[in-house]
C-alpha positions in Angstrom: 13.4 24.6 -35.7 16.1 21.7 -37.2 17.7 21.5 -34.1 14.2 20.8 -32.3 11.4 19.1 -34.8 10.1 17.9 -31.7 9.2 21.3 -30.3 8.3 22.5 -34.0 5.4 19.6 -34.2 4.3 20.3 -30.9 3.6 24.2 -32.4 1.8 23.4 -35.3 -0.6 20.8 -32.9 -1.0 23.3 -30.3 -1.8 25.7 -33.4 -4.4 23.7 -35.5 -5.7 22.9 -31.9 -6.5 26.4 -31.4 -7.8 26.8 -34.6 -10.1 24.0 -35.0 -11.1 25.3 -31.3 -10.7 21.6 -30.5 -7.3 22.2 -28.1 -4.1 20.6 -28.7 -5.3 17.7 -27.0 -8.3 17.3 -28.2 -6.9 16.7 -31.6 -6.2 13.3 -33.6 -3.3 13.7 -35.2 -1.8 11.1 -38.0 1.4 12.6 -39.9 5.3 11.7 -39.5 8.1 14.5 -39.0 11.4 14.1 -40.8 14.1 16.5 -40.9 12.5 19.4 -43.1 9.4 18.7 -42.6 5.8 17.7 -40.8 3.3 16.3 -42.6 -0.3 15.3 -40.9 -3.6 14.6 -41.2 -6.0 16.4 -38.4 -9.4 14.9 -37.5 -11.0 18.5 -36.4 -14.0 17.5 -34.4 -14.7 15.2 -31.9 -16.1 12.7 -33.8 -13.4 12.6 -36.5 -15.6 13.7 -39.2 -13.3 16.7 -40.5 -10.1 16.5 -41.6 -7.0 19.0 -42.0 -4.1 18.0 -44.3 -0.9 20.2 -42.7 2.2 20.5 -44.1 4.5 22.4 -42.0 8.2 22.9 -43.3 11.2 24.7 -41.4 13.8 24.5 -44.9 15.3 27.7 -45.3 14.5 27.5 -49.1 11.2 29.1 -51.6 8.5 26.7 -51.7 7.5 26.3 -55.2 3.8 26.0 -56.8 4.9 22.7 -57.9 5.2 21.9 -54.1 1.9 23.2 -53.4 0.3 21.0 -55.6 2.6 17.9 -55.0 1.3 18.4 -51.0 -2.3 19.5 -52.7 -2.1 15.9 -54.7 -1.6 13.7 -51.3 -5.1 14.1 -49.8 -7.4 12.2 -51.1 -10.1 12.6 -47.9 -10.2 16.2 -47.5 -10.5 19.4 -49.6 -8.9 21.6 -47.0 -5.3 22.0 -46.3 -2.8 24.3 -44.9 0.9 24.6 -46.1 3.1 26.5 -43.6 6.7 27.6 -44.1 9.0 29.3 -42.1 10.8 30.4 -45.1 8.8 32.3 -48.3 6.3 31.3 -51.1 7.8 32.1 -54.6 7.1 35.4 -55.1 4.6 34.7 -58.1 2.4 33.2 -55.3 -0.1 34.8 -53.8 0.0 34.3 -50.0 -2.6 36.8 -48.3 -3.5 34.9 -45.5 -7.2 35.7 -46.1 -7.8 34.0 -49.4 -7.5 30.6 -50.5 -4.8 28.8 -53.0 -7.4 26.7 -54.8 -5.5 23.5 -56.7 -7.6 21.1 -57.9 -11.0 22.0 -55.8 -9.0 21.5 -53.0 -8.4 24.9 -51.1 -5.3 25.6 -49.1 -4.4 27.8 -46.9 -0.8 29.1 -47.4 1.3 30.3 -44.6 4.9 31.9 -44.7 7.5 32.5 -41.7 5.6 36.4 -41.0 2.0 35.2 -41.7 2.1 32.3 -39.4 3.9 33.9 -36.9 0.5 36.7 -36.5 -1.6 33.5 -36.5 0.6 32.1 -33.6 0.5 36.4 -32.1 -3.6 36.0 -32.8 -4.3 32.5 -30.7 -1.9 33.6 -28.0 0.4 30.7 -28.8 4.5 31.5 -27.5 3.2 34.9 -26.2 2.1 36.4 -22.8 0.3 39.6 -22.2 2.3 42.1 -19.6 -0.3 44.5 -19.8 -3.6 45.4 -20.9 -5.6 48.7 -21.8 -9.1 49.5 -20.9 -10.4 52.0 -23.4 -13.8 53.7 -22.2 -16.7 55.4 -24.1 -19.6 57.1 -22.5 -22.7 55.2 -23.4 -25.6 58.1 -23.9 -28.1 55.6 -24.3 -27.7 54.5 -20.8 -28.0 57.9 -19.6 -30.7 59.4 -21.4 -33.1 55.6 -20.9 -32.1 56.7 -16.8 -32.7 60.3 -17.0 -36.2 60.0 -18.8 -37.5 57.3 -16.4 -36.3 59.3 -13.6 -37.9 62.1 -14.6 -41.1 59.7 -15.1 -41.0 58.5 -11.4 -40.3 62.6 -10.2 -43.4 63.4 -11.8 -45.6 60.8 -10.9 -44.3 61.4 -7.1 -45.2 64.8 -7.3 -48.5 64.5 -8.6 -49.8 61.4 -6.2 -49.4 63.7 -3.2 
């Protein structure tokens, strides 16, 4: 949040740590915070190979398509990005979590206040599970595989003697 961009960086590392698979500290992070925003570059395997351009803002105002592509302009050595608000896309922008904004070859991944929140849900980041449900199915094929070679080592009992 503004009151905390301290905390708010350390949730977007912990989260592109979990999605890379790399861990929060694991990651190499460059970027700089200021008040409305966090902007960073993430090397997304060990050897630094991979990058992730992140911008991650907490204004309480519509990010604009010109924004996208102002953040879409800045990185030169990726083609992957993800742009993160805790407020909304314009509403002309499509922002299904599944699909790609595509600027310029460059794809990016575009996440508002609801969306990033089920990513954070997903990765178990700011959650913890109270309880847990075991849902059970009967598997036949286990039963009929036992049955038949039961029946198998009956038979072959009975007919040795």
């Amino acid at each position: 949040s503004k009151e905390n961009p301290e905390f708010f960086q350390e949730l977007i590392e912990k989260f592109i740590g979990k999605l890379t698979g790399l861990g929060s500290l694991s990651l190499m992070y460059m970027g700089t915070c200021t008040d409305d925003d966090i902007e960073a570059i993430f090397k997304t395997d060990i050897f630094g190979f991979s990058k992730l351009c992140v911008i991650a803002s907490w204004r309480n105002q519509l990010i604009t398509e010109k924004e996208i592509q102002k953040f879409a302009d800045s990185f030169e050595s990726t083609k992957n990005g993800i742009f993160i608000t805790l407020s909304e896309f314009e509403s002309n922008i499509k922002t299904d979590a599944t699909e790609h904004y595509i600027i310029n070859d460059k794809k990016i991944l575009l996440l508002n206040g609801t969306a990033f929140l089920e990513k954070l849900i997903s990765y178990d980041i700011g959650v913890r599970t109270i309880q847990t449900y075991e849902i059970k199915e009967i598997d036949y094929n286990f039963f009929e595989h036992s049955l038949n070679d039961k029946k198998r080592t009956t038979h072959n009992r009975y007919t040795d003697e």
